[in-house]
C-alpha positions in Angstrom: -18.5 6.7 7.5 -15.8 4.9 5.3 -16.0 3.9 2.4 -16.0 0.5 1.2 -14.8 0.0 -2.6 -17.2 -1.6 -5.2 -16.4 -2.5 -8.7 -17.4 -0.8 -11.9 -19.4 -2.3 -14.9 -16.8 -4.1 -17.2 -18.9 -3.2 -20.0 -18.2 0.5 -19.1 -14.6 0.3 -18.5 -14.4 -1.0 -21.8 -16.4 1.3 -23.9 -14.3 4.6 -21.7 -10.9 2.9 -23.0 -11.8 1.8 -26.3 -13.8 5.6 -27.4 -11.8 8.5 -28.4 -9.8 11.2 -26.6 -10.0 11.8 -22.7 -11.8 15.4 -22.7 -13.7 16.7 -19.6 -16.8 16.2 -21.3 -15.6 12.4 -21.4 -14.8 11.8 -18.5 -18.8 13.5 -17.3 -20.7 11.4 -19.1 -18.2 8.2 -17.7 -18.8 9.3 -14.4 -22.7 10.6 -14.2 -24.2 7.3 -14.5 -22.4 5.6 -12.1 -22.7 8.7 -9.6 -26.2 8.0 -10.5 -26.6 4.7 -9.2 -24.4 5.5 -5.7 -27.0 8.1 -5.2 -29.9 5.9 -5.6 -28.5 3.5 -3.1 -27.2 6.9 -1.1 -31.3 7.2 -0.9 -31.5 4.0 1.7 -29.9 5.5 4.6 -31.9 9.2 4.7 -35.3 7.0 3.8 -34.6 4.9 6.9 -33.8 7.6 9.2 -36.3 9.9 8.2 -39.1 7.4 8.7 -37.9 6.0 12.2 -37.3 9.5 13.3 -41.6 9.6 12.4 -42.6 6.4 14.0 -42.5 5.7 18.1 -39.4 5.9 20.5 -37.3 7.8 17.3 -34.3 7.9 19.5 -33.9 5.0 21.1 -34.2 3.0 17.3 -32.3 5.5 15.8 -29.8 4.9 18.0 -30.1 1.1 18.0 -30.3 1.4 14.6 -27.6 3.8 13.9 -25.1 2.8 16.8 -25.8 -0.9 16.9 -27.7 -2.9 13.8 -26.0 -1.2 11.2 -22.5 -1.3 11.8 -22.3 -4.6 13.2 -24.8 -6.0 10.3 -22.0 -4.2 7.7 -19.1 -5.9 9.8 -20.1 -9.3 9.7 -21.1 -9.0 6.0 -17.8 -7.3 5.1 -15.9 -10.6 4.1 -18.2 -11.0 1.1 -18.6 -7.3 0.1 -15.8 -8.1 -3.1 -17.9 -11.1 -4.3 -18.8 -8.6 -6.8 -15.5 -8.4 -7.9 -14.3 -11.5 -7.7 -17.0 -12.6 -9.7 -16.9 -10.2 -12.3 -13.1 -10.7 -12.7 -13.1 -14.9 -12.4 -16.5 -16.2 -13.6 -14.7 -16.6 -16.8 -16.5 -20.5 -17.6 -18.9 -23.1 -15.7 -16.5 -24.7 -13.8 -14.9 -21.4 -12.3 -18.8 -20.2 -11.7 -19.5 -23.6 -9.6 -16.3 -23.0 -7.8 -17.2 -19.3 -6.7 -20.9 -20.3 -5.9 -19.7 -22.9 -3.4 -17.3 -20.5 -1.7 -20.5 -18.2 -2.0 -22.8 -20.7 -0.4 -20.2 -22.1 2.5 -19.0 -18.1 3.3 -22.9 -16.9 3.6 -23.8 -19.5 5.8 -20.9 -19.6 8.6 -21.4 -15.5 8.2 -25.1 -15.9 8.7 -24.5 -18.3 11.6 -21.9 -15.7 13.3 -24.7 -13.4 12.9 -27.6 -15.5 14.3 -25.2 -16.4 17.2 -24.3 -12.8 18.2 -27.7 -12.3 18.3 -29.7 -15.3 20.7 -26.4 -15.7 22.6 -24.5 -14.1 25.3 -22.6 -13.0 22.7 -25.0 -10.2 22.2 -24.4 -9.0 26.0 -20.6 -9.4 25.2 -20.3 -7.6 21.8 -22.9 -4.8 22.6 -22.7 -4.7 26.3 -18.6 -4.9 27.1 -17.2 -4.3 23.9 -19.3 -1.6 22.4 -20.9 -0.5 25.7 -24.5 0.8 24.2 -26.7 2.5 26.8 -29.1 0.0 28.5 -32.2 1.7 26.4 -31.1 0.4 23.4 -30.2 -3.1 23.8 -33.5 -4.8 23.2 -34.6 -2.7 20.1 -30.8 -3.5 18.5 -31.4 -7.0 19.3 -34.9 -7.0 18.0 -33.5 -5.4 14.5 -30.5 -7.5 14.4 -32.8 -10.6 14.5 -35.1 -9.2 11.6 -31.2 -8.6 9.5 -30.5 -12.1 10.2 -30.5 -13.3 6.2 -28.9 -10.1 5.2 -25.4 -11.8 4.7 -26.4 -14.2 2.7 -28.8 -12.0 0.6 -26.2 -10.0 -0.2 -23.6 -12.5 -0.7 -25.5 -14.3 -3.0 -27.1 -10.9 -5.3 -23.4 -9.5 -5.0 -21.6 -12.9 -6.2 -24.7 -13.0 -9.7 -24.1 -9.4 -10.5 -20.8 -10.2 -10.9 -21.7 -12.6 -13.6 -24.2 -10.4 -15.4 -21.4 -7.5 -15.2 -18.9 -10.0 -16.6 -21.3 -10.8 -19.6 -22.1 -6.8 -20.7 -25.3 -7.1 -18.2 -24.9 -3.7 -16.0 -28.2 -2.1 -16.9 -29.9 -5.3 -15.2 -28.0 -4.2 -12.4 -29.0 -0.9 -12.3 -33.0 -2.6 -12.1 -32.5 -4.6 -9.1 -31.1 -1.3 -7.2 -34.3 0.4 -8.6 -36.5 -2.4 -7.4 -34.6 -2.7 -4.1 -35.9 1.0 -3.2 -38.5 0.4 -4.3 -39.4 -2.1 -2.2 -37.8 -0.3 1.0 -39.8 2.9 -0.2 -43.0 0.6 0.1 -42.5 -1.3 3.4 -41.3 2.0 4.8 -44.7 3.6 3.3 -46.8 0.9 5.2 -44.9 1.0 8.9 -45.4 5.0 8.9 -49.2 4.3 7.8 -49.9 2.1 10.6 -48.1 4.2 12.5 -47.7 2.5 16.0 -44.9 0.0 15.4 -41.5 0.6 16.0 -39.0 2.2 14.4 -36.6 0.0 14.5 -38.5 -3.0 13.4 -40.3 -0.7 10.3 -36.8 0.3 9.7 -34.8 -3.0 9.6 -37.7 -4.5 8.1 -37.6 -2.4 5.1 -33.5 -3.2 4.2 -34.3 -6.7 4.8 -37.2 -6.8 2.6 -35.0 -4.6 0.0 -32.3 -6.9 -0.3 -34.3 -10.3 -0.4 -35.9 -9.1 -3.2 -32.8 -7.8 -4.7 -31.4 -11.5 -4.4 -34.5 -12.9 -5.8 -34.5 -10.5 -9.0 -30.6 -11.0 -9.9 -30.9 -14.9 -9.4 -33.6 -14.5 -12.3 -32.2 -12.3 -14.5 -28.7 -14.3 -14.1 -30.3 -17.4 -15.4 -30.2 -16.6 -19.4 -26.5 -15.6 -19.4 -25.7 -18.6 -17.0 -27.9 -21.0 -19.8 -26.9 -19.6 -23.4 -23.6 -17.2 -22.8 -21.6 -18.7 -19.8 -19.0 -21.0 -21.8 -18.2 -24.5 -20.5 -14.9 -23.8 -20.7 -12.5 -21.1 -21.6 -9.1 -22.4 -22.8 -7.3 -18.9 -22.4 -8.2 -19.0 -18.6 -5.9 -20.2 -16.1 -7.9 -23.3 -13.9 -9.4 -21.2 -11.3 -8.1 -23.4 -8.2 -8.3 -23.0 -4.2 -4.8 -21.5 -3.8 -5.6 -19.4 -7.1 -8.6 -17.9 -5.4 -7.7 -16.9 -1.6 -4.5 -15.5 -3.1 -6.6 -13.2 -5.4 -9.8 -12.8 -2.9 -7.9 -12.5 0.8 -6.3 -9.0 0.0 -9.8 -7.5 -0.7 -11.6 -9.1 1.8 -9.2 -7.3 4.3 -10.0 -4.4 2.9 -13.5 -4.5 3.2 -12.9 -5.5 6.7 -10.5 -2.9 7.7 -12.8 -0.2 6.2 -16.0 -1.5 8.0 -14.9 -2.1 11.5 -14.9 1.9 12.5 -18.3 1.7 12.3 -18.9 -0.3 15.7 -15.5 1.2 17.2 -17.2 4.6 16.6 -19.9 3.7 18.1 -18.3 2.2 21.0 -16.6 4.9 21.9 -19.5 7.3 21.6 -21.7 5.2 24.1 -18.9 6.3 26.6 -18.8 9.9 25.8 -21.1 12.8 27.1 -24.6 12.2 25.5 -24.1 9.0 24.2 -27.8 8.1 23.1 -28.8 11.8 21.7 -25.3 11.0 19.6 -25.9 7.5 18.1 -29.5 8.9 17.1 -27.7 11.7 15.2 -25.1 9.5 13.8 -27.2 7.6 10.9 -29.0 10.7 10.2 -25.3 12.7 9.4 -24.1 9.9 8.1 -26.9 9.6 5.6 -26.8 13.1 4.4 -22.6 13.1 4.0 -22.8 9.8 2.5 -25.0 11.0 -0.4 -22.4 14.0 -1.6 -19.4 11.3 -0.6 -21.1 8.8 -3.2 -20.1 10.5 -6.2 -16.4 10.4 -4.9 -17.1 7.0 -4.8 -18.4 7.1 -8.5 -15.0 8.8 -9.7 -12.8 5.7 -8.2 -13.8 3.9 -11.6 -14.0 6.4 -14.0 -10.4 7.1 -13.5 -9.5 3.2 -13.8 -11.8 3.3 -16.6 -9.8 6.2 -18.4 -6.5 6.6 -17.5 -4.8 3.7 -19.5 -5.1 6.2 -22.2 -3.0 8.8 -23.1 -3.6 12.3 -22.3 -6.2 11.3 -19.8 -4.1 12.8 -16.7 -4.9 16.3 -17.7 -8.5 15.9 -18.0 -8.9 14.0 -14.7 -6.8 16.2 -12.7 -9.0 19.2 -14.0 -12.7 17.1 -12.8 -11.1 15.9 -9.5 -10.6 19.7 -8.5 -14.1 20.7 -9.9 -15.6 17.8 -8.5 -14.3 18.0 -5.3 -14.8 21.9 -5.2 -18.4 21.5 -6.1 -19.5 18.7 -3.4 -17.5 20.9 -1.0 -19.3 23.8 -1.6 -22.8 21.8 -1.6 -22.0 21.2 2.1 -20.8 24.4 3.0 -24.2 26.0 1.6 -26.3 23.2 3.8 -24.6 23.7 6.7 -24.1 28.1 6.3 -28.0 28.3 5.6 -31.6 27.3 7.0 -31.0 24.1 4.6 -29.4 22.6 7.4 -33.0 22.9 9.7 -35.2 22.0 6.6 -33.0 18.6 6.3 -32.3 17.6 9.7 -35.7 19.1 11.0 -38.2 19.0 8.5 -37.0 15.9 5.9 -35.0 14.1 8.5 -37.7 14.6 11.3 -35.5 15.0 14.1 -36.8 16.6 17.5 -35.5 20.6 17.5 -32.4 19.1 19.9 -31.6 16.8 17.9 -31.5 18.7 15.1 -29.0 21.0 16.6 -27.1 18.8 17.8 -27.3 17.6 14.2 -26.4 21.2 12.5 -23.4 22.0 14.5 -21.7 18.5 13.9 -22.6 18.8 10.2 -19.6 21.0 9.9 -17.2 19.2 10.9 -17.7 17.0 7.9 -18.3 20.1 5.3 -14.5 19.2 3.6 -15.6 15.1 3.8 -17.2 14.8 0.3 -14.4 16.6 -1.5 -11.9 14.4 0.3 -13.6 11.6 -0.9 -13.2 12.7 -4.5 -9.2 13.4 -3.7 -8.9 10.1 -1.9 -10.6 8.2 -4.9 -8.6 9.6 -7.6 -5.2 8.4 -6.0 -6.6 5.3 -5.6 -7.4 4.6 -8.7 -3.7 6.0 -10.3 -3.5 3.0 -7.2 -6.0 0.2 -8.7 -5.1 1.1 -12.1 -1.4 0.0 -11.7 -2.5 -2.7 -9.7 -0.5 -0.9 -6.6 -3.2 -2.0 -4.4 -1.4 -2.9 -1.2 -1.2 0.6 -1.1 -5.1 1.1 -0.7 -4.8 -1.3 2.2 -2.6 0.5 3.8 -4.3 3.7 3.6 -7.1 2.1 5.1 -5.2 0.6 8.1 -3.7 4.2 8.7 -7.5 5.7 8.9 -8.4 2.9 11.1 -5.7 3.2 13.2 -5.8 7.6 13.4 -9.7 7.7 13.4 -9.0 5.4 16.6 -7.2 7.1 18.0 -8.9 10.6 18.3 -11.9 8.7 19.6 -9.8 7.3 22.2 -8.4 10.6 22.8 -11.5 12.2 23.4 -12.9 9.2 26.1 -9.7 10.4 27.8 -10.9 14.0 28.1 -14.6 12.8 29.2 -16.0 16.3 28.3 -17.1 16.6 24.8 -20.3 15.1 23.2 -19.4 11.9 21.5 -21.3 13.4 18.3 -18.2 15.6 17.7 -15.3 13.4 18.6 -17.1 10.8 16.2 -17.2 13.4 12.8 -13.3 14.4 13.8 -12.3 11.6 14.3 -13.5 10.6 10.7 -12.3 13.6 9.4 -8.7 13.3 10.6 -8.8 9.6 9.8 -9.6 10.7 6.0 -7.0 13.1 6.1 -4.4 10.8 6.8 -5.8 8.4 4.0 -5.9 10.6 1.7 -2.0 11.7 2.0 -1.2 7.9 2.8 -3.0 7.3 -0.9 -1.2 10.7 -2.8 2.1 9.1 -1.5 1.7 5.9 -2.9 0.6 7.3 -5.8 3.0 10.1 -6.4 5.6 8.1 -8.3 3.0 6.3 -10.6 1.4 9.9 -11.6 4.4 11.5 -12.4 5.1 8.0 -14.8 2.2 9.0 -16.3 2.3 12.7 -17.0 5.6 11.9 -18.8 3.8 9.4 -20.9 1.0 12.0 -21.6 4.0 14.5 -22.3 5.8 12.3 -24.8 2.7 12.2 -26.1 2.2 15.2 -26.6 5.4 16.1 -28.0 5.0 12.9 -30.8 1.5 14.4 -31.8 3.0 17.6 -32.9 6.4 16.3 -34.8 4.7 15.7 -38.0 3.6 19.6 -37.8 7.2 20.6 -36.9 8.4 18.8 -39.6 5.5 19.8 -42.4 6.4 23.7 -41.5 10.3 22.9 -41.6 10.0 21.4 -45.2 7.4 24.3 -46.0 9.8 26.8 -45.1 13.0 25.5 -46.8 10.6 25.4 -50.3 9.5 28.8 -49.6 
């Protein structure tokens, strides 16, 4: 239940920095579309869930799913997550472009082999069985959907690696289609399993994100072609020759952080297949983690509106006043889902979850009713971060959930008595809280920088008014 940062439409940060003055009502209409496009992809996860929990043996492939495909799918593929970025920020001419597409090519296929290997080896008993110690009952479904997710790598390595390039080249609407036509097409394949109705969810499930993505890829590698044919220069003589050295200097420090970000997702669920209830927990899991992840998403948004904006002056004010209203507001969303019959209506009615589960799934929701505002605190210290190029410190806030997060979980195997639902969510929780004060330490010294540029200002914008009523007064 981490986050995993993604990078903003170049066109957008541009038109935010070039416009007029940072107001609230700025910095909305900066952040609403992009909050709109998290939440469409925020849409995936609830979709998936909701339909498995509808189809035969809900628990066993939501947990599979959940506990097992899903993290270690997002693991493996988390080395090629910043493609996006890369691409965007490097795909400056031709030669650059063939340069990143080989690294794209050569990265998605030893990923996708690492993948296909963890599944038809023994690799599978040693990363599922040992390592993450998943209950017997959901071995063969995981391994069943991780076989069906066996291109999803290299899918999204190669869609993540063109949208760079159509970001790059004032393209982010096209962008915005594939994700539309990626849900669609999950929407669909999801539409025909609960139809049919006898197949499992698992394979229903896994089928539809694979399905989703492919055609994604497919899409993007279209639309891509016109800017790669008429707009893409041969070469740019202000660029610096993109070489090897050039390249893992610049990539490496993301990729960790993708990496770092991603693995609590199988450590969680390795330590909640040895807690009490370990199945009934990593079926609830997905289902939680959808519904958070939806409200967390337009946290996620905010990252690159305040990139976007606060290069200009007077923008700290603003910000500051739509992180606490932001953050107050998604807070409050929870609190009201979790305090009212809401909570049945989505875990038992929209989610589909058996009246146990559902329970289970309405007491654990609130332990993660302060998550979605933490996100939008943690995401506007990171970008004061990202904006002043401070990034080691995102890293390192990262490490620091990692490494707390772990530790609770690890904490509560010790005392063997509470359901592994519950020392998952606080586990998160405390893991954010520590991220989030790692991230407004960093920060601290840049923001204060800041608001004494947006003081001075201040202070410059009304001398001419000081002086005008000076001189008015001495003729008077």
């Amino acid at each position: 239940m981490v986050s995993s940062p993604d990078a903003v439409p170049r066109s957008i940060r541009e038109s935010a920095v070039t416009a007029g003055p940072v107001t609230l009502r700025r910095v909305y209409s900066t952040w609403w579309p992009l909050a709109a496009s998290w939440l469409m992809m925020g849409f995936e996860l609830p979709a998936v869930s909701a339909t498995m929990a509808r189809l035969p043996e809900p628990e066993i492939s939501l947990a599979a799913y959940g506990g097992i495909v899903f993290p270690l799918s997002l693991l493996i593929e988390a080395p090629i997550i910043m493609l996006l970025a890369a691409s965007t920020a490097l795909s400056r001419d031709r030669d650059s472009y063939r340069k990143l597409r080989r690294f794209m090519w050569a990265s998605g296929a030893v990923l996708t082999g690492i993948h296909l290997a963890i599944v038809v080896t023994p690799l599978f008993d040693l990363f599922v069985g040992r390592l993450i110690g998943a209950p017997m009952e959901i071995r063969g479904p995981a391994r069943t959907g991780l076989l069906i997710m066996t291109l999803w790598t290299w899918s999204i390595a190669y869609r993540r690696f063109q949208q760079g390039v159509l970001i790059r080249y004032g393209r982010s609407r096209t962008v915005g289609v594939g994700t539309v036509i990626r849900l669609t097409t999950n929407v669909s394949v999801l539409a025909a399993g609960f139809v049919k109705g006898n197949v499992p969810g698992i394979v229903v499930g896994t089928a539809a994100i694979m399905s989703g993505v492919i055609v994604e890829a497919v899409f993007v590698g279209l639309a891509v072609r016109p800017v790669l044919e008429g707009e893409l220069p041969a070469e740019d003589p202000e660029a610096e020759p993109l070489t090897a050295r050039r390249f893992f200097r610049f990539y490496t420090p993301l990729a960790l952080t993708s990496v770092f970000a991603l693995i609590a997702l199988p450590i969680g669920s390795a330590a909640m297949s040895r807690m009490p209830r370990p199945i009934e927990s990593l079926a609830v899991w997905p289902v939680i983690s959808g519904l958070t992840f939806t409200l967390r998403s337009l946290g996620f948004a905010y990252n690159e509106v305040v990139v976007a904006l606060l290069d200009r002056r007077g923008s700290v004010a603003p910000l500051l006043r739509f992180t606490i209203l932001l953050a107050g507001a998604t807070t409050l969303l929870l609190a009201l889902v979790a305090a009212t019959p809401l909570s049945w209506l989505w875990f038992g009615v929209v989610s589909g979850l058996s009246p146990e589960l559902a329970g289970l799934a309405g007491r654990g929701l609130w332990l993660t009713v302060l998550m979605p505002g933490m996100s939008v605190v943690q995401h506007w210290f990171q970008g004061i971060l990202v904006n002043s190029h401070h990034t080691r410190g995102v890293s390192e806030a990262i490490a620091l959930y990692l490494g707390t997060s772990a530790t609770v979980l690890a904490l509560g195997i010790g005392h063997g008595g509470i359901t592994g639902l519950y020392v998952g969510l606080a586990a998160t929780f405390v893991g954010y809280c520590f991220q989030a004060g790692w991230l407004r330490h960093r920060s601290r010294g840049t923001l204060e920088s800041l608001r004494e540029r947006d003081l001075a200002a201040a202070r410059r914008s009304r001398r001419p008014d000081g002086v005008r009523a000076t001189h008015e007064r001495e003729r008077a």
